[in-house]
MARDREN-906960 format. One record per residue (C-alpha): x, y, z; residue in one letter. Coordinates in pm, whole numbers, plus 32768, in hexadecimal, padded with zeros to 4 digits. Layout:
BEGIN
+------+------+------+----+
:    x :    y :    z : aa :
+------+------+------+----+
:    X :    Y :    Z :  A :
...
+------+------+------+----+
END
This chain:
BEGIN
+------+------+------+----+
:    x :    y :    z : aa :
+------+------+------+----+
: 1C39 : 462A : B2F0 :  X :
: 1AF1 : 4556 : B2DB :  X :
: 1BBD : 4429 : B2CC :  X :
: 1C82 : 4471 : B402 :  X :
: 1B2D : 44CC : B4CB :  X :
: 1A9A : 436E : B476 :  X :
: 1BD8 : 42CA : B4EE :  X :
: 1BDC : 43AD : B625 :  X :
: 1A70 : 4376 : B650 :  X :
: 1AAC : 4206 : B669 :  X :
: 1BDD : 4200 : B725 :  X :
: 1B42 : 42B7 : B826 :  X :
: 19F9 : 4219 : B899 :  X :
: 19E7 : 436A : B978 :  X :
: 1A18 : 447D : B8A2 :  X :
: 18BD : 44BD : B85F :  X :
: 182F : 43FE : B97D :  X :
: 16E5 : 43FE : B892 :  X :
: 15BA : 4340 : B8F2 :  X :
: 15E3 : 41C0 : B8BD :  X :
: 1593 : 4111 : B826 :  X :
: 1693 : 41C4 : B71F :  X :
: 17A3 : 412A : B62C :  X :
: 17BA : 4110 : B4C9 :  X :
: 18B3 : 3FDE : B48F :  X :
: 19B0 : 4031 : B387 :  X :
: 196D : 3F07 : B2BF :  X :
: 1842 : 3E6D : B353 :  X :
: 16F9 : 3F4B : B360 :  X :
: 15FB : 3E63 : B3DE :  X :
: 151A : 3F47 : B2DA :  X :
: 15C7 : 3E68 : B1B8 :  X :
: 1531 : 3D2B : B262 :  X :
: 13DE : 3DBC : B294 :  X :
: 1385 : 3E4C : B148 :  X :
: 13C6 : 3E05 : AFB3 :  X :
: 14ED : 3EB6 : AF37 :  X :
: 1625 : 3EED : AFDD :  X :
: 168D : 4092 : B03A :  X :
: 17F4 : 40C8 : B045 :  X :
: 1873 : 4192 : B153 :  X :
: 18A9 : 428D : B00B :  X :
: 1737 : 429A : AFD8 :  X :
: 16DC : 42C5 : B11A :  X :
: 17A4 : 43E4 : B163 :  X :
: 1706 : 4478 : AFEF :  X :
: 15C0 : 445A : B070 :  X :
: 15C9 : 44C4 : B1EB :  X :
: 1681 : 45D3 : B152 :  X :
: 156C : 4657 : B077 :  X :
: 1442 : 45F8 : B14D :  X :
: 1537 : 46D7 : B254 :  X :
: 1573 : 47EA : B188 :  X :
: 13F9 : 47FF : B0F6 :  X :
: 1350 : 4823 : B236 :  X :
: 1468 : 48FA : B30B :  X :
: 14F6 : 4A5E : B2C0 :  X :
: 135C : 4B01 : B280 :  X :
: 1389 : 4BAE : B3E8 :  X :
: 13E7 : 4D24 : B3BD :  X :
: 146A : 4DAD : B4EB :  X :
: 1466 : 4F08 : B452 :  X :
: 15CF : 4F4F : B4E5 :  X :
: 16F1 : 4FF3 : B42E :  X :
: 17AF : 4F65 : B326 :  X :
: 1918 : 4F90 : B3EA :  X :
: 189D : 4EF3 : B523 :  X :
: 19AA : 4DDB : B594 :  X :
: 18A9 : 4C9A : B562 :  X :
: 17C3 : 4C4B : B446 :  X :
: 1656 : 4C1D : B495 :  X :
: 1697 : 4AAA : B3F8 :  X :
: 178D : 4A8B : B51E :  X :
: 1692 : 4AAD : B622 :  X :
: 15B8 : 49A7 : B53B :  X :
: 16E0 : 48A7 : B590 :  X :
: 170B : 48F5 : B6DD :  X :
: 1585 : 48D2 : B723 :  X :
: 15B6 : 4775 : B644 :  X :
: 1684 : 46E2 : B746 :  X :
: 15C5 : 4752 : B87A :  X :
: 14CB : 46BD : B7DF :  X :
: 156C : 454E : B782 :  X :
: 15F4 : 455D : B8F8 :  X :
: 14BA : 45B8 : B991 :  X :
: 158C : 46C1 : BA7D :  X :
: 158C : 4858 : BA93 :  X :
: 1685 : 4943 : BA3B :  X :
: 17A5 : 4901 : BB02 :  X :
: 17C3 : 47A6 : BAB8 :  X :
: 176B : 47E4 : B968 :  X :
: 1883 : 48C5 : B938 :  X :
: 1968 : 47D9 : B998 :  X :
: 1918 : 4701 : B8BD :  X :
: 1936 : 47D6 : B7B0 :  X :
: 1A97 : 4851 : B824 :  X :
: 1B03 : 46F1 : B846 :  X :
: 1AEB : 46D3 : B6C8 :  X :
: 1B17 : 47ED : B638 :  X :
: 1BC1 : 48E6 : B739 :  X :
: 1B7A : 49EB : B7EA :  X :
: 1BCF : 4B00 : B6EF :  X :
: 1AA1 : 4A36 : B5FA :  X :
: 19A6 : 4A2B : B73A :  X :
: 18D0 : 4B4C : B7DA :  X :
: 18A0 : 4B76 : B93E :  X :
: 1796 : 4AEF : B9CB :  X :
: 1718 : 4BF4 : BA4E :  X :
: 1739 : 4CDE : B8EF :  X :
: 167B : 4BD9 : B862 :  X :
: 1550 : 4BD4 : B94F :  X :
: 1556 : 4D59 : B8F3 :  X :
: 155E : 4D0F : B78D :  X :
: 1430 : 4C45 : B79F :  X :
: 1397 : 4D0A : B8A2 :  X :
: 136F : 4E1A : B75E :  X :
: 1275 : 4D0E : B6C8 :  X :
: 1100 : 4DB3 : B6C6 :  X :
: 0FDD : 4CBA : B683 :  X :
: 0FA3 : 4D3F : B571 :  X :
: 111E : 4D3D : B51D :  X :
: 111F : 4B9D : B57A :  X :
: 0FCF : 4B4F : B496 :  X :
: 109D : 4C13 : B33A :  X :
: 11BC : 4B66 : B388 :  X :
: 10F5 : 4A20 : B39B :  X :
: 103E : 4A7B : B282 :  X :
: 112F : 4A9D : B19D :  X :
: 11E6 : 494D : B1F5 :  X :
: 10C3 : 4883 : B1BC :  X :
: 10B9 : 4926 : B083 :  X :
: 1240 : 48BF : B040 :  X :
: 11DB : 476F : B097 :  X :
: 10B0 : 474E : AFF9 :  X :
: 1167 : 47A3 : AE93 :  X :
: 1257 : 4697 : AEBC :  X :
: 1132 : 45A1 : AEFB :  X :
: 107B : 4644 : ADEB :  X :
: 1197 : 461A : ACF0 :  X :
: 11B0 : 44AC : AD45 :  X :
: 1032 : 446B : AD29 :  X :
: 0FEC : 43D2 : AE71 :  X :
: 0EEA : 4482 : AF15 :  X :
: 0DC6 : 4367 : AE72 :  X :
: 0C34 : 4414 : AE86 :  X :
: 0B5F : 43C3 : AF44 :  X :
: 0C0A : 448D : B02B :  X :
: 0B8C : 442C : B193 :  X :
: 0C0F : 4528 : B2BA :  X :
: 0C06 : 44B5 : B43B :  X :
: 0BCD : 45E2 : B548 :  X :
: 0C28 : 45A2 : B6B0 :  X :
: 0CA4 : 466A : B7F2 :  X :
: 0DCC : 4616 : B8A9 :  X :
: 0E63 : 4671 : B9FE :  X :
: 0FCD : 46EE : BA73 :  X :
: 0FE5 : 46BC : BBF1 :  X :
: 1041 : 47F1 : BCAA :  X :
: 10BF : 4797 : BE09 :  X :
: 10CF : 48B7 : BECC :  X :
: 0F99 : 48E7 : BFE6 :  X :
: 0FCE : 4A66 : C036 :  X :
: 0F61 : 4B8E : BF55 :  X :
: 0EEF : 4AB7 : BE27 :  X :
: 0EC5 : 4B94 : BCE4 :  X :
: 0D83 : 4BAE : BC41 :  X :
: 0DF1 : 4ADA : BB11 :  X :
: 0E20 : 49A8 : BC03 :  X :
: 0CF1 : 48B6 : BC2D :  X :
: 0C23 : 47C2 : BCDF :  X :
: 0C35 : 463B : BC6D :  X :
: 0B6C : 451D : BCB0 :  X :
: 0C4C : 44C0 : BDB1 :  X :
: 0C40 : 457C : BF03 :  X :
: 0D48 : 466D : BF29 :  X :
: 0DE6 : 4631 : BDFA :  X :
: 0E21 : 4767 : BD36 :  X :
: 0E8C : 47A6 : BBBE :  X :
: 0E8D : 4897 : BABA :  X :
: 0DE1 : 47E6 : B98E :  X :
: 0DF6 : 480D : B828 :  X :
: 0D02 : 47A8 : B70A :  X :
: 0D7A : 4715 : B5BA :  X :
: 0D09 : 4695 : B495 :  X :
: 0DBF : 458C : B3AE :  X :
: 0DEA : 44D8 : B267 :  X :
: 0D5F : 4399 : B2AB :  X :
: 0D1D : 4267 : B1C5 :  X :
: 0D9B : 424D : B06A :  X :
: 0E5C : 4392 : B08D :  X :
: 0FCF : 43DB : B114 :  X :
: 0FA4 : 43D7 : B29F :  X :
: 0FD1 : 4535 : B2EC :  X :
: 0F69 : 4649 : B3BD :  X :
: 0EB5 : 4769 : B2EB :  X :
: 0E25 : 484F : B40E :  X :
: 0E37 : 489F : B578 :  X :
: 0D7A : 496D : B687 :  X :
: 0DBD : 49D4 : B7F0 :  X :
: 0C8E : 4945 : B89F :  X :
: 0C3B : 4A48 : B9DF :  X :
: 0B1E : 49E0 : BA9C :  X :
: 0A68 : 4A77 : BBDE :  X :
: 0AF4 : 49E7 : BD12 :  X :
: 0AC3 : 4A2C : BE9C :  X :
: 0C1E : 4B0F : BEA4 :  X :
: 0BD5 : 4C00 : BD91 :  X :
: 0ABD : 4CB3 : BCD6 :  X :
: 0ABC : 4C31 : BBB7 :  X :
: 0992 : 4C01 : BACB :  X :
: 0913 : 4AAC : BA7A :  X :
: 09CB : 49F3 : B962 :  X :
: 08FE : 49C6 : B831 :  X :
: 095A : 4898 : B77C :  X :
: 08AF : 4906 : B635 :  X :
: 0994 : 4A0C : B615 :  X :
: 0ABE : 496E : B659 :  X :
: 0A43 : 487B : B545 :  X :
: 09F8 : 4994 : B443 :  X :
: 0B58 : 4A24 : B4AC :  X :
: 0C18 : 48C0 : B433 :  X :
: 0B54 : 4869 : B335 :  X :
: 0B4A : 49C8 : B285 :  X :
: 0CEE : 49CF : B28A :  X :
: 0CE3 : 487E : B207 :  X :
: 0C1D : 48BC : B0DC :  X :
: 0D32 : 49D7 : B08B :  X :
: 0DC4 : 48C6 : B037 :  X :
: 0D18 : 477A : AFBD :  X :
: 0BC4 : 4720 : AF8F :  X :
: 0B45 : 4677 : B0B5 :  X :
: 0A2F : 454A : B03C :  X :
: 09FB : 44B3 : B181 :  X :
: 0A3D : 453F : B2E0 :  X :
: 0A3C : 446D : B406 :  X :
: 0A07 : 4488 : B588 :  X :
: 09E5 : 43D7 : B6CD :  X :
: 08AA : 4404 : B7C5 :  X :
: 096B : 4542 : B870 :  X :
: 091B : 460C : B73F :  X :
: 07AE : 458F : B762 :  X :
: 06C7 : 46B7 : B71D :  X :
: 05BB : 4742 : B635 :  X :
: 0680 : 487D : B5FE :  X :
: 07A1 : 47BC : B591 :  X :
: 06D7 : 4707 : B4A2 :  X :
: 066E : 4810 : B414 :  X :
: 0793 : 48C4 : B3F7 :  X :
: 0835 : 479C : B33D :  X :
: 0711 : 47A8 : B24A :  X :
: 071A : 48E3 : B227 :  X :
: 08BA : 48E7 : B1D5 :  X :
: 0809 : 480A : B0B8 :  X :
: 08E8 : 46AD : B14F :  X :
: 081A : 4552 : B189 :  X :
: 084A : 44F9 : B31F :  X :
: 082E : 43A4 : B3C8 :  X :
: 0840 : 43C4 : B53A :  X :
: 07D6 : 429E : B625 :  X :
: 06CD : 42FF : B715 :  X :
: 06AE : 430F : B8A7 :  X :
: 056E : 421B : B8A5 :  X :
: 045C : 42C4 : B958 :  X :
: 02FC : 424E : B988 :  X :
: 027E : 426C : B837 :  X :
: 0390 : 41AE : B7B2 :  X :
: 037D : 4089 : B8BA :  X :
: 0228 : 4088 : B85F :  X :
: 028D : 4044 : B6EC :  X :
: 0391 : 3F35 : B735 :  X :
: 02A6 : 3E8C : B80C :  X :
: 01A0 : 3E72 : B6EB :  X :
: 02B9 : 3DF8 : B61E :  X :
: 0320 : 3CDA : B73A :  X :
: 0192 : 3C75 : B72A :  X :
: 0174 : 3C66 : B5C0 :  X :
: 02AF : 3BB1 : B574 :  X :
: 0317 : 3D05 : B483 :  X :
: 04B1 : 3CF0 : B48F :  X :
: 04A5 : 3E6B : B3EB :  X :
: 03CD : 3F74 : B3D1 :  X :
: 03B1 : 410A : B351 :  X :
: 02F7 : 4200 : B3D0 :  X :
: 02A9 : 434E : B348 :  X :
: 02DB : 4482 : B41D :  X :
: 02EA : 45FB : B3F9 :  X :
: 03D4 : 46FA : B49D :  X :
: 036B : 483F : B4AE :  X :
: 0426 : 4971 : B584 :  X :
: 043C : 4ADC : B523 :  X :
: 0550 : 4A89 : B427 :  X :
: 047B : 49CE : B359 :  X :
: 03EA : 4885 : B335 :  X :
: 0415 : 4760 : B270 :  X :
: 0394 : 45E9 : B280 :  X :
: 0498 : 44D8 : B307 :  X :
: 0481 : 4353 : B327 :  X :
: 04CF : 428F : B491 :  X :
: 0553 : 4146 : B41F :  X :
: 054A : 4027 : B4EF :  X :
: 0635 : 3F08 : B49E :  X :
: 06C9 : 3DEC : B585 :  X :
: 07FD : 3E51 : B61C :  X :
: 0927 : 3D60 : B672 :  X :
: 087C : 3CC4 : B7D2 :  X :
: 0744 : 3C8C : B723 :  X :
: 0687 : 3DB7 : B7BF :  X :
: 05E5 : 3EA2 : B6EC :  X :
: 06AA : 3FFC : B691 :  X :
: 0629 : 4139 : B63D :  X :
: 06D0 : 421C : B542 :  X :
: 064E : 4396 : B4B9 :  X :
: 06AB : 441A : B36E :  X :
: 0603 : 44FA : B231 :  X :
: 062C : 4418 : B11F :  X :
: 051D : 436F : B0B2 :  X :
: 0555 : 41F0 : B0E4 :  X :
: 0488 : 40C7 : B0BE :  X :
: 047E : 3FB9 : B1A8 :  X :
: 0529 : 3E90 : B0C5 :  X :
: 065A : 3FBA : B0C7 :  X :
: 065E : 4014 : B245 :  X :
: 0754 : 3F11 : B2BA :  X :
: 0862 : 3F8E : B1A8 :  X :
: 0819 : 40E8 : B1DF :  X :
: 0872 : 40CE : B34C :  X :
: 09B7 : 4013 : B306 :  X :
: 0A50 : 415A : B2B9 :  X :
: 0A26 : 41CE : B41E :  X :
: 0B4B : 40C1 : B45B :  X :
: 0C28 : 419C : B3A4 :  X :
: 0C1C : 42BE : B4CA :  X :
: 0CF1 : 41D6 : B5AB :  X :
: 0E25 : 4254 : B4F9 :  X :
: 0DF6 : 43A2 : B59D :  X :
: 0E2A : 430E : B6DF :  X :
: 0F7A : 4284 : B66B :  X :
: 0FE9 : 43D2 : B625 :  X :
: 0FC0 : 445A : B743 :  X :
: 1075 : 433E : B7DE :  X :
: 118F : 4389 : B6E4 :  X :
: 117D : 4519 : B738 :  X :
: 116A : 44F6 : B8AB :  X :
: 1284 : 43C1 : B8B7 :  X :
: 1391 : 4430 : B7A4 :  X :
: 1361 : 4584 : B73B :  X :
: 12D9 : 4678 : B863 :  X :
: 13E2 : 4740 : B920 :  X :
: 13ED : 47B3 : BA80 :  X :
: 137B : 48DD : BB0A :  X :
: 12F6 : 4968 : BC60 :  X :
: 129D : 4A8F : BBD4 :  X :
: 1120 : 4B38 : BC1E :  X :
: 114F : 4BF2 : BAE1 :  X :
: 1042 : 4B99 : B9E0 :  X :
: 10D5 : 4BFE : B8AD :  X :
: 1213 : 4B26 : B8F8 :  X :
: 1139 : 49F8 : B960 :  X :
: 10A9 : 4A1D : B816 :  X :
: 11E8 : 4A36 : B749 :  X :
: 1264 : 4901 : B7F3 :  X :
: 1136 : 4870 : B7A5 :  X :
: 1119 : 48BC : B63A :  X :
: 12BF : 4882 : B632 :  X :
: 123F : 4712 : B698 :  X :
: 1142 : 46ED : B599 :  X :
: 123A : 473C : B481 :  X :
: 133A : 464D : B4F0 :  X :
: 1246 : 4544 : B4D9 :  X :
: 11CE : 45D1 : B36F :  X :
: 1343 : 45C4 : B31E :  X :
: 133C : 4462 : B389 :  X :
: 1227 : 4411 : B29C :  X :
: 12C6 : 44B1 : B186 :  X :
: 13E1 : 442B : B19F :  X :
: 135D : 42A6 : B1A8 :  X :
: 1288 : 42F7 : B06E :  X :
: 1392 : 4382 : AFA0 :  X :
: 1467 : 4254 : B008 :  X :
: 1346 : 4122 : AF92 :  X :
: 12F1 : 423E : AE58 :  X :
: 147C : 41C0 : ADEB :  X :
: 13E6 : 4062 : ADF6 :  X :
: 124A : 4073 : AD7A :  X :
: 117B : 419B : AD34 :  X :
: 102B : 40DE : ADB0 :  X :
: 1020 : 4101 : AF1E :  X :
: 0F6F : 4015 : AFB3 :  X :
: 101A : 400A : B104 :  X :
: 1041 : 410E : B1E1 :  X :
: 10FE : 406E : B2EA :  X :
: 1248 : 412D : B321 :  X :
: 1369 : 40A1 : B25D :  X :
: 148D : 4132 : B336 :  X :
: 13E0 : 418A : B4C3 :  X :
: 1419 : 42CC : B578 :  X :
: 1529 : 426F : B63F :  X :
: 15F2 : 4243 : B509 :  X :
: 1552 : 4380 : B46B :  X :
: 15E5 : 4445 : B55E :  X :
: 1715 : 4371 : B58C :  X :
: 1744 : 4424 : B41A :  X :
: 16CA : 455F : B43B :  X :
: 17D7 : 4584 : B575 :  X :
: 18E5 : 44FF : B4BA :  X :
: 189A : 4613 : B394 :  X :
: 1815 : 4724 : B41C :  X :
: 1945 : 47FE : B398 :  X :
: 195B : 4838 : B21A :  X :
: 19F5 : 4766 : B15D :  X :
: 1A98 : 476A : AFF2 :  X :
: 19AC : 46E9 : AEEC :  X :
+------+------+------+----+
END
């Protein structure tokens, strides 16, 4: 069966009408060229295969056992909504296009099916696959200490201009609006993955909700993350710039390093610096809020255009060790590449003002990127266990070229 699907798959440029770009040559993977080692189509399919079934299946819908579908159909039917960036109807014709309609649900039983997800329902069944996942990387020793977590927010556009739900938000742009979601992420020497999310609801001028507090949304990631690692180093950008969020990372018992929004003070510094030809300098500083307090260090090194940078963080550095301190705030661009990766290959399309589905696509999108992952480190684990490169061995169009092809079960 898997066999005839790849030849189908490839015969017919349109049977998936997937996002491009999408193909994985028979005999040519541009992935051989690009890395050491060369993965046969064989190992490949191993791999996407486990990474698949390590992170899928941990959603319970709670239905019967005699019910016509299994709850890891809907899992495959979400899979390719998601690879095609489309909604139900189109994604169930996709799915019938392969496998037939007696193998696919209805669209519309499937919306219901996932409808049944609670939050808390979503965050267990998340759980529990980053657990999966996390014992497959554990077994093949590659998440490397220090480990170093990135925490950012993220938007989803939401389009419609009448009756917008509370859930949906402001942006910086004017009259953009989005439902947002915070994250936090393996960054560094460790696997690339995503460890924790949060719905991010803020106050805005159609609803009545309470101002967000960024603190908590950081206690709320960081807290689920430490379920599961232990988190050395946890980094930021200026949005997350507060004293309660400093403190709340000190008091998790994490070391931050967060670049600061310059005010006067620190202008006043780099000035000083400018006049007396210092290149990098450390300052002492306390934070104190009704959490706690504890004593923090403003470094000041030279950024890339010369001017003078500010960064914030609770480990104590000296000045002759600013410069590489701060180099490991370069590590928190690879956040922003998975959210390019989420949004671009792996988020499915909805127009639904439900919340709870909005945030089962969501999540849905952040394991089919930590599938991804998987999947490319078990491949260059055949090849070296010292991982040194990070940079994906086989790319998400070809990830879910794969996943498509092999969504159904196949013989061992």
């Amino acid at each position: 069966m898997s066999e005839r699907l790849v030849d189908a798959a490839y015969e017919n440029d349109d049977a998936l009408d997937l996002r491009q770009p999408r193909h994985v040559e028979k005999n040519d993977s541009d992935l051989r060229e690009r890395h050491v080692g060369e993965f046969s189509k064989d190992q490949i399919r191993k791999h996407v295969r486990l990474a698949r079934d390590t992170v899928f299946g941990a959603f319970d819908t709670g239905r019967a056992e005699n019910v016509k579908y299994p709850d890891s159909r809907f899992d495959e039917l979400q899979a390719l909504m998601a690879m095609g960036g489309c909604g139900t109807p189109t994604g169930q014709s996709r799915m019938e296009n392969f496998f037939g309609k007696d193998y696919t649900p209805h669209g519309d039983t499937h919306l219901r099916t996932v409808n049944k997800f609670s939050r808390d329902a979503i965050q267990a069944g998340f759980t529990q696959s980053i657990e999966n996942l996390l014992s497959v990387a554990n077994d093949i020793q590659i998440l490397q200490r220090p480990v170093t977590a990135a925490i950012d927010i993220t938007t989803w556009d939401y389009h419609a201009d009448d009756g917008l739900p509370s859930e949906v938000n402001g942006t910086k742009d004017p009259g953009r609006r989005a439902y947002k979601f915070a994250t936090l992420s393996l960054v560094g020497k460790s696997m690339p993955v995503i460890l924790a999310y949060a719905p991010v609801v803020e106050s805005s001028a159609w609803d009545e909700n309470p101002s967000h507090h960024y603190h908590q949304t950081v206690r709320t990631l960081v807290k689920r993350a430490q379920e599961f690692v232990n988190i050395d180093l946890v980094l930021a950008d200026r949005g997350f710039e507060s004293l309660d969020v400093y403190q709340t990372l000190d008091n998790l018992g994490v070391d931050y390093l967060l670049p600061k929004i310059e005010h006067s003070s620190e202008l006043e510094v780099a000035e000083r610096m400018e006049q007396e030809g210092e290149e990098v300098a450390v300052e002492r500083t306390e934070v104190e809020v009704k959490r706690g307090s504890h004593e923090s260090r403003l470094l000041y090194v030279p950024g890339n255009d010369g001017e003078t940078q500010t960064f914030i963080t609770n480990r104590s550095i000296a000045p002759e060790d600013a410069e590489a301190w701060v180099e490991h705030y370069a590590n928190r661009w690879c956040i922003e590449n998975e959210y390019r990766a989420i949004k671009q290959e792996f988020l499915a399309r909805t127009s639904s003002t439900e919340h709870e589905l909005r945030v089962y696509y969501f999540v849905f999108g952040i394991l089919m990127y930590n599938v991804w992952r998987l999947a490319d480190v078990l491949l260059k684990a055949t090849v070296t266990r010292e991982m040194t490169d990070y940079t994906p061995a086989i790319s998400a169009g070809e990830l879910a070229d794969w996943l498509a092809i092999h969504l159904q079960d196949e013989p061992d």
